[in-house]
N, C-alpha and C positions, 0 to 999 in steps of 0.2 A: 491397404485402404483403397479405395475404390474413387473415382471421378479427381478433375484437378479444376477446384472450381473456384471463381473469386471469392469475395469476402462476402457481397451483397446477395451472391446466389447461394451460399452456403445458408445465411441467414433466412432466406426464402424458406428454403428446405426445412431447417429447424423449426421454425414455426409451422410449415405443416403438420411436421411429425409430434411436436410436442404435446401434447395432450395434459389440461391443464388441471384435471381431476384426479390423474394419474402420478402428475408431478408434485402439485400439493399433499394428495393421500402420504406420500414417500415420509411428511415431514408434522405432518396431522393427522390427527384422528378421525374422521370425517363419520354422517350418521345423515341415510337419505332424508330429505324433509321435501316432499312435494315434488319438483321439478329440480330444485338443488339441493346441493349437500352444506350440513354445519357441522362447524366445531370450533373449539376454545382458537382463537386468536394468535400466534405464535409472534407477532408482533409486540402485544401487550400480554398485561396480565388481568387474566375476567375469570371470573369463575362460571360465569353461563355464557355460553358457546352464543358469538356474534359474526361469525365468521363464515360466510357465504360463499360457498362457489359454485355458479350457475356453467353448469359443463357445456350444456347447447349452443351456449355464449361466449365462450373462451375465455372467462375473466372470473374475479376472484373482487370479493367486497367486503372489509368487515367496517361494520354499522358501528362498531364500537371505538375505532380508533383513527378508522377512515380510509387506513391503506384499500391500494385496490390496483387493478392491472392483468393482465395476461398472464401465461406458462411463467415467459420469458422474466417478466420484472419482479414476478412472486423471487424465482430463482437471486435475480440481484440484488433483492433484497434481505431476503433469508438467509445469503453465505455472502453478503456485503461483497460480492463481486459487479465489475463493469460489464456494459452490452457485452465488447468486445469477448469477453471470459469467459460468457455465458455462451454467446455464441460456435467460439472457436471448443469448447469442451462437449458441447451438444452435439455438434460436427463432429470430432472425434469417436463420441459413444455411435455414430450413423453411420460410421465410416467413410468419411465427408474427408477429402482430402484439401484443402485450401491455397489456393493458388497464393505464394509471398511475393511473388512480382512477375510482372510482365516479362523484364528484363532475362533473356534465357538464363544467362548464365550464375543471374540471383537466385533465380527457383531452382537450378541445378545443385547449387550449393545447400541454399534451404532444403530440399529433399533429400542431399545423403544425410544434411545434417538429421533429419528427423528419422532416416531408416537406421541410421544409429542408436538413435534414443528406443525405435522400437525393440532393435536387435537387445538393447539391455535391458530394457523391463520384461522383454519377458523371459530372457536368461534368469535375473535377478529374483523375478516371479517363482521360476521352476524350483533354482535353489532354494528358497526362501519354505516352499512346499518340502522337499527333500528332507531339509535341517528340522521340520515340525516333525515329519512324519517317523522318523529316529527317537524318537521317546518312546514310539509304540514297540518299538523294537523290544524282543524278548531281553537279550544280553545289554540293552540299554535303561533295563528297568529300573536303573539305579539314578539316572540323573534324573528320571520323572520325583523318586523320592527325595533327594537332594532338594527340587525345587518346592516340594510340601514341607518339606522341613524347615524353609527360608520362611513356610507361611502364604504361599503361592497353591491355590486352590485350581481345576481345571477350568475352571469359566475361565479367569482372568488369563493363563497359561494360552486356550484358545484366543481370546479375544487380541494380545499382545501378540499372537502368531511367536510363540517361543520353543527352540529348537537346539539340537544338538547336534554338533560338528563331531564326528567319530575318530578316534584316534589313526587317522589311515592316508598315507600320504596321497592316494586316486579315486576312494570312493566318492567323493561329489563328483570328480570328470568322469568318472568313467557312467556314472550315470547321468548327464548332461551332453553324455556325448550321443547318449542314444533316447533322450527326451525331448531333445532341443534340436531342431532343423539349423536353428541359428550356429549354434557349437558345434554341429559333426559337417556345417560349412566351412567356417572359420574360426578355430580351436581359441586364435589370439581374443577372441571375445572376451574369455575366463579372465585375464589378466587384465584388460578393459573398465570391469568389469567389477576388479578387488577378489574374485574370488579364486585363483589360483596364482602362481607364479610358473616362468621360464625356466626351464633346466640346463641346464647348461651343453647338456647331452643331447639334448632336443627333446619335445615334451611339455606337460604339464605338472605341476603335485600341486595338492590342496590347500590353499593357507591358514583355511580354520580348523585347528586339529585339537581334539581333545578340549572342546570351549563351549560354552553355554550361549546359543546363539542368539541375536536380539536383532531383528528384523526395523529396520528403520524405513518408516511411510512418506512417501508424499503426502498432501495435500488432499489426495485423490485417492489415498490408499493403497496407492504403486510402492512396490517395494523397488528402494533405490540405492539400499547399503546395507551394511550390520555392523554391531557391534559383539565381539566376540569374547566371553568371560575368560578364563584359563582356570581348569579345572584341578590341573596337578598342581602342589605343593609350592615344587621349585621353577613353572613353568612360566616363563616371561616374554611379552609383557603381559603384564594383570590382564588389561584389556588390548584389545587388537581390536581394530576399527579400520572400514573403509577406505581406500584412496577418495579423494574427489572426481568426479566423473562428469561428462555428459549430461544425466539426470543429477546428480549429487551434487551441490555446490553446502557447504556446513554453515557457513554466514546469513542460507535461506531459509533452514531445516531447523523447525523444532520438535524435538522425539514427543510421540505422545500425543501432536497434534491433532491427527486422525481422530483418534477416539477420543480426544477432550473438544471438539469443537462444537458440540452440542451442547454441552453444557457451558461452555464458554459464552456461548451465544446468548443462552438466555438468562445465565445467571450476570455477565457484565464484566465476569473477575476473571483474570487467570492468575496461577501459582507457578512460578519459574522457579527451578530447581538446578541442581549439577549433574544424578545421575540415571543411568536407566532405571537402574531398581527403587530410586527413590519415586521416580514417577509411577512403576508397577504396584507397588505397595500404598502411594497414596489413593491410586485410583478405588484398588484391592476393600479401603480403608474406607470412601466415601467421598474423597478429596477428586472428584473426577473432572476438577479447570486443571489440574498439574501438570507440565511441560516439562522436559530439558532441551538446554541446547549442549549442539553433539560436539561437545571436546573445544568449546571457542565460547569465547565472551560474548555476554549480548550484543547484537548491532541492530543497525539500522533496517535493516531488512526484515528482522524479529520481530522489532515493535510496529512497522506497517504491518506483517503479517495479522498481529494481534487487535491493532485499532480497526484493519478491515473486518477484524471478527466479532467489532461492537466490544471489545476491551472498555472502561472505564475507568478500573483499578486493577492495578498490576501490583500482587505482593513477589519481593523475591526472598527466597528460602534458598537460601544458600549454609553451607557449616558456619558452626558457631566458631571454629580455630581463626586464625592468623586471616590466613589465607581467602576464607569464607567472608569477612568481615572485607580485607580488601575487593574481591569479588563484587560485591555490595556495595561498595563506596564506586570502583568503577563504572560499574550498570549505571549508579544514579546519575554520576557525572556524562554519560552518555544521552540519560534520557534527559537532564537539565532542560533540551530546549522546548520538550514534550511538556513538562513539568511548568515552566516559565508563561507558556499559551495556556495552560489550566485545561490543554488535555489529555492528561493522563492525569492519577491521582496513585503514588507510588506508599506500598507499603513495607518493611524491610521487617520478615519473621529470624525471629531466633529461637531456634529448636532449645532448647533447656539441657542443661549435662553434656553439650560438646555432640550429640548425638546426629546422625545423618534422619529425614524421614522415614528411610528404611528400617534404623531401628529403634525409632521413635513408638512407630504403628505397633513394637512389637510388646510394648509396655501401653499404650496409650490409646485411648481411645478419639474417635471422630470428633465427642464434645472435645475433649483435652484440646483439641488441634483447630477449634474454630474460635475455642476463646484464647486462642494466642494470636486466632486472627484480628481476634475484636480489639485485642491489645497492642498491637503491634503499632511502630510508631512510622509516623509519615517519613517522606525522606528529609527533610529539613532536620528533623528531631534528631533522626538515625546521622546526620552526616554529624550536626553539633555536640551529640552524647561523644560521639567517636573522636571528638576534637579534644575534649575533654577527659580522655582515658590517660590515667598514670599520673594526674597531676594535685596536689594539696590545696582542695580551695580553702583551708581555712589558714594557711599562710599565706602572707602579703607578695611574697616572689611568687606563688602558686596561682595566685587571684590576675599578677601582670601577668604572666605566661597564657591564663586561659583565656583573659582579654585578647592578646597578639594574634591567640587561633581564633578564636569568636570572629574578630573585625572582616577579614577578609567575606567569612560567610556571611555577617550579618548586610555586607554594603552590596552582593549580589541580589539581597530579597528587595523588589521593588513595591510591593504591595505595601500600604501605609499601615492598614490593619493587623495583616501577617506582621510586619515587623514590630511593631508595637507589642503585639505578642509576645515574642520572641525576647523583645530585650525586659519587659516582664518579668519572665519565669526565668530565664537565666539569671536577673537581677539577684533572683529570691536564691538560685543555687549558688553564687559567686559570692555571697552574703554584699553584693553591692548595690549603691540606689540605681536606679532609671536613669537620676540624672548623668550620674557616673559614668553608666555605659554611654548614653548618649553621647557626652563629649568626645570620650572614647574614639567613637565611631566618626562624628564628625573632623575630627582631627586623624584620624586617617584616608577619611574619604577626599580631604584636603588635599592628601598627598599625593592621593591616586593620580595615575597620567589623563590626560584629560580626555583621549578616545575611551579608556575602558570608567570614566563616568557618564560622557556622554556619545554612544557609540555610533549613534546615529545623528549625528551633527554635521553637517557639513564644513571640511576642513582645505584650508587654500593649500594650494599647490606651489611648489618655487621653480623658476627656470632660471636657467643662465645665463645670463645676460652677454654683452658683448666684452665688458672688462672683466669677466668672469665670476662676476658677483651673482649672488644668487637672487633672484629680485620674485617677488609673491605674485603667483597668476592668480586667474580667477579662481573662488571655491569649486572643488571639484566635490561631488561627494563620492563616499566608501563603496568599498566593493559590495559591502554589504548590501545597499541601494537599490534592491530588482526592481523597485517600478520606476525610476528614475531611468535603467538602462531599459526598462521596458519601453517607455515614452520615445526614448533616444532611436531602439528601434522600430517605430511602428512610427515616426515621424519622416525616417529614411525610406520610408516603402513608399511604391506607386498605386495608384489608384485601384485596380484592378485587384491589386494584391492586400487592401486594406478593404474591397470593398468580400473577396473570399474572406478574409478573416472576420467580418461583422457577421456573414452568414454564417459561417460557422459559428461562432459564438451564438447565435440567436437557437440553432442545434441542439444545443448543449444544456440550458437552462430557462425555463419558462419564463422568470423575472426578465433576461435579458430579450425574450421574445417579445413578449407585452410593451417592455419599452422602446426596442426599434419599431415595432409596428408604429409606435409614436412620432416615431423622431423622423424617423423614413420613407413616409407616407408620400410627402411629396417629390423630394428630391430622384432625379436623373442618374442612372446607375452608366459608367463609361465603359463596364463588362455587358454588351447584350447578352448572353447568354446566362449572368447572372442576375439582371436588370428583370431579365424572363422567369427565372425561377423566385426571386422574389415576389411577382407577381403571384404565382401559382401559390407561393405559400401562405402568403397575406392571408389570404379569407379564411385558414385554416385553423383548427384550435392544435396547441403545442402537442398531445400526443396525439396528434396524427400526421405532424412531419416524419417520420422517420418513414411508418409502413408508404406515407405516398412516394419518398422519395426513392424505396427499394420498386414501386410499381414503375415509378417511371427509369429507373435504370435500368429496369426490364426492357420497357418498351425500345427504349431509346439504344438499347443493344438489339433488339428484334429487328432494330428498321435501319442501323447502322449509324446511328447520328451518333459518330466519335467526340464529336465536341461537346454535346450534353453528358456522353458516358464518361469521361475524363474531368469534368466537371464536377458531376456527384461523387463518382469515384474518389478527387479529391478532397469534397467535402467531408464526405464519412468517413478516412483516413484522419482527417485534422480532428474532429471531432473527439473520434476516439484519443486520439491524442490526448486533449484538451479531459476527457472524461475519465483517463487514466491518469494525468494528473490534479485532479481533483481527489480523486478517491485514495492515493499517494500522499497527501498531506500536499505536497507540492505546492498546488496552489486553494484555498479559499474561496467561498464565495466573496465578501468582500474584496476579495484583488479582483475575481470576477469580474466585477462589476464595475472595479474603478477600469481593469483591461479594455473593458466596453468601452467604457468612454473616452478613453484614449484616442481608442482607435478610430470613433465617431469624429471625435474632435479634429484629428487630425486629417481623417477624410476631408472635414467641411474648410477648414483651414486648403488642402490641397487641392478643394474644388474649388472653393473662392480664388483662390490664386490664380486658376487655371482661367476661370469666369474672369477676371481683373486682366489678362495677358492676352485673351478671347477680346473682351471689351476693347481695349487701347488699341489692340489689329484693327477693329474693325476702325474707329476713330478715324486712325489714321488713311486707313482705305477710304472712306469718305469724306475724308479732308481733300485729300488726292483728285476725291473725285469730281466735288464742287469744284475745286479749282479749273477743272477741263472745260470748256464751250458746251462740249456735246454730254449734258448730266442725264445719262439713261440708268446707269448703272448705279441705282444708290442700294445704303443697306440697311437694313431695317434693326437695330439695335434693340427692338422693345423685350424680344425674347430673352434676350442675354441679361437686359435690365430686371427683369421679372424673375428670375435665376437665384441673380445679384440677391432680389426681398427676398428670397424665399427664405437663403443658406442666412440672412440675417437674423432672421427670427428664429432657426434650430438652433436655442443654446441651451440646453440641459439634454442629458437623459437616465431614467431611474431615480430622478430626486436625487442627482451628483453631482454636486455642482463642476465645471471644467476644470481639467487641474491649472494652478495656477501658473504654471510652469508657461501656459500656453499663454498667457495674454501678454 
């Protein structure tokens, strides 16, 4: 890569280079009309093209649904990524190398780390070519047939990049030793790498021998692992897969991504699965949201990947055995708190006859497979049938046992409706009344400990006293509590450092800009330097803080002013922050918004304070000073006093009222 440049000049660049006709074309169909070009909307769904992009102009407008914006926000919007993401990946394709810190010895670090990451993509790259181009092979024209035989046509073969590892303990080194500059540098790459091992003799040999190879993608398309079938008989394991790596982490990676996230995107749904081939054949099939994850349970990482990618409904298809069914009840239980905020909406397929999608597709058709989607039952349904396996509800011990399993689920569901539901239709299966269950449930919910009925209660604390008895402090509340510890910390901050985080926050979101502009208009900033940039931003409308703020840390680097450059510099570091957890789940608009006010609140509280300690000095100074003979020296208090009305009258902002924590 070329240049070592910060973050702000990187971004510069980008948006020069971006071309925003260019970028959209990539992802629509575009058809000239006059001075711009249209087409169908990718935002919505229209059937006549609203969707405007005026090239001359650098922006992009549909009439139809409203979006609009630059290169830049078409991109963060279309693959639900942040500034930041968009930036740092545009920089990359430019060969924009990105300054990670000032600090030498951080950037020193950051940059082996990343000439690592290069040194294995494109190691990983070469192989990955290598293992495809082995089907072509004369004396390998058997595993091309093997994979028609599975049902595996060449498009899909190309498009999964799928390959074959030859029975030979050197042929991938010995041809990586002389494709790859990275490898006939430093051999230990290969084993970095997962794709060979240590000899003991010294050396390399191949790890994937005689195996059906399965090329596993980034995000971005980079090959970052594989998984390796076993082609002989008795040869073990079944499958051979990846170390973890550098690029590779399996807790981040879902197989499949790559080429499902186009339709992922706009159809709303993805299909999680268990294995490669069930993803190859559903695609194969028409099923093209279908994912796996590689060889690990769902986590946490999975489903941000998927909500960033406009997710909605999540089905998992998992087997119908033992195991598959466990599978499924775990994921739900993982995604429970997605599930609880009503954003995600989960549905749990069961392939019919025990069968994998793999060899579903081979009897079954694309309908067969959308009306088991249409059938398929929410997680609630799927966790409670499953509570209910093995047991006689038309016996009376049958009917108390499926009660004992039911209670625990039914006293999680806190929606009044949902649960009314719920105790409904299991009434009608358990052959019992409503009223029945109900009591049921309230006589267990009775028992429950009182944190897990009311989790968010605040609950007192006991210390120990001097004869050792334990005596009740104040309520503290739970860990659970972020805005509580949020308050706590943003109450502890100095002025300076509450009045950076209000700018920043104004940054971030239009709502929160509109209302400082309200709340802020009069008051005294105790940061000149941010006192000064709040000035500049005022008059501004919300998208055009960002591109001013990269002008003036242009400038303001041109002419040496360190203290304005370490200023923005900081600002668009928190920002992104702050924008990265947003888009994270992390935090909400609503916490947003209450953070604002927080932190408002606490300012005005820390300014009054300071104004009340200001005042009484000065008091006493001309207390002091009347008392002397010679009263030359008085002081004029009106300014301080006028201060005083101002911060009296700032109490709201955004229509939130202060928390009450603070009065």
């Amino acid at each position: 890569m070329s240049g070592n440049v910060s973050f702000p000049e990187a971004a510069e660049q980008v948006k020069q280079q971006l071309d925003v006709l260019e970028t959209v074309g990539k992802f629509v169909t575009l058809k000239k009309r006059g001075r711009s070009h249209l087409g169908l909307c990718p935002f919505h769904k229209e059937k006549s093209p609203s969707f405007n992009v005026a090239a001359d102009k650098g922006f992009f407008k549909c009439f139809g649904c409203g979006e609009s914006g630059d290169a830049i926000s078409f991109l963060m919007k279309i693959e639900n990524k942040t500034y930041g993401e968009v930036i740092r990946e545009q920089a990359d394709e430019l060969g924009l190398s990105i300054r990670y810190s000032d600090n030498q010895e951080d950037q020193a670090k950051y940059a082996k780390k990343m000439e690592e990451r290069e040194r294995l993509w494109d190691v990983l790259k070469n192989a990955a070519q290598w293992f495809h181009s082995q089907l072509n092979v004369e004396h390998h024209f058997g595993i091309r047939d093997y994979l028609t035989n599975r049902g595996f046509n060449n498009e899909v073969i190309d498009r999964f990049h799928l390959g074959y590892g030859p029975e030979s303990w050197d042929a991938l080194t010995t041809y990586l030793l002389s494709a790859s500059p990275h490898v006939s540098e430093d051999q230990s790459v290969l084993e970095r790498a997962s794709l060979a091992g240590a000899r003991d003799s010294g050396g390399y040999y191949d790890k994937f021998r005689n195996r059906l190879m399965v090329p596993i993608l980034d995000t971005r398309g980079r090959c970052i692992g594989f998984g390796g079938r076993a082609l002989g008989d008795d040869q073990q394991p079944k499958y051979l897969n990846s170390s973890e790596s550098l690029v590779y982490q399996k807790s981040e990676i879902l197989y499949g991504f790559f080429q499902a996230k186009d339709a992922i995107r706009t159809n709303k749904y993805a299909v999680v699965m268990e294995g490669y081939f069930d993803v190859i054949a559903s695609h194969m099939a028409g099923v093209e949201e279908a994912v796996a994850t590689c060889g690990t349970a769902l986590t946490e990482a999975h489903i941000t990947l998927l909500l960033k990618s406009g997710v909605e409904t999540l089905y998992l298809c998992f087997d119908s055995d033992k195991a598959g069914r466990n599978a499924a009840l775990s994921a739900i239980e993982r995604l429970d708190p997605w599930i609880q905020r009503q954003k995600l909406k989960i549905r749990v397929l069961r392939v019919p006859g025990g069968k994998d999608p793999d060899d579903y597709f081979k009897a079954n058709t694309l309908d067969d497979f959308k009306d088991l989607m249409n059938h398929a039952p929410d997680a609630l349904s799927f966790r409670f049938d499953c509570s209910l396996e093995g047991i006689d509800l038309h016996s009376a011990d049958g009917q108390v046992e499926a009660t004992q399993r039911l209670m625990p689920l039914l006293a999680k569901v806190k929606h009044p409706i949902v649960r009314a539901q719920l105790i409904s239709r299991y009434g009608e299966r358990l052959h019992l009344s409503e009223d029945a269950i109900r009591q049921s449930l309230s006589s267990f919910e009775g028992k429950m400990p009182y944190a897990q009925k009311k989790p968010f209660q605040q609950r007192a604390s006991y210390q120990k006293g001097k004869d050792g008895q334990y005596i009740k402090g104040k309520p503290q509340p739970p860990p659970e509590d972020f805005t509580h510890l949020r308050q706590q910390l943003v109450v502890q901050q100095s002025l300076p450092a509450l009045e950076q985080k209000l700018l920043t926050l104004a940054l971030v979101n239009p709502d929160v800009f509109s209302g400082l502009k309200q709340s802020l208009f009069h008051l005294p900033w105790q940061s000149k330097i941010l006192g000064w940039l709040w000035e500049q931003l005022y008059p501004k409308g919300y998208e055009d803080l960002h591109p001013y703020l990269d002008d003036l840390w242009q400038q303001a680097q041109s002419q040496n002013k360190q203290g304005i450059v370490q200023t923005v510099q900081g600002l668009l570091m928190q920002q992104e922050l702050l924008k990265q957890q947003l888009e994270d789940d992390v935090l909400d608009k609503p916490q947003l918004l209450e953070m604002t006010n927080q932190c408002l609140h606490a300012w005005q509280k820390r300014y009054h304070q300071d104004m009340l300690n200001t005042r009484n000095t000065a008091f006493r100074k001309q207390e002091r000073v009347v008392q002397t003979e010679d009263n030359e020296d008085e002081t004029d208090t009106d300014g301080i006093m006028l201060h005083y009305d101002v911060l009296e009258t700032q109490g709201r902002l955004l229509q939130i009222a202060p928390p009450s924590s603070r009065e």
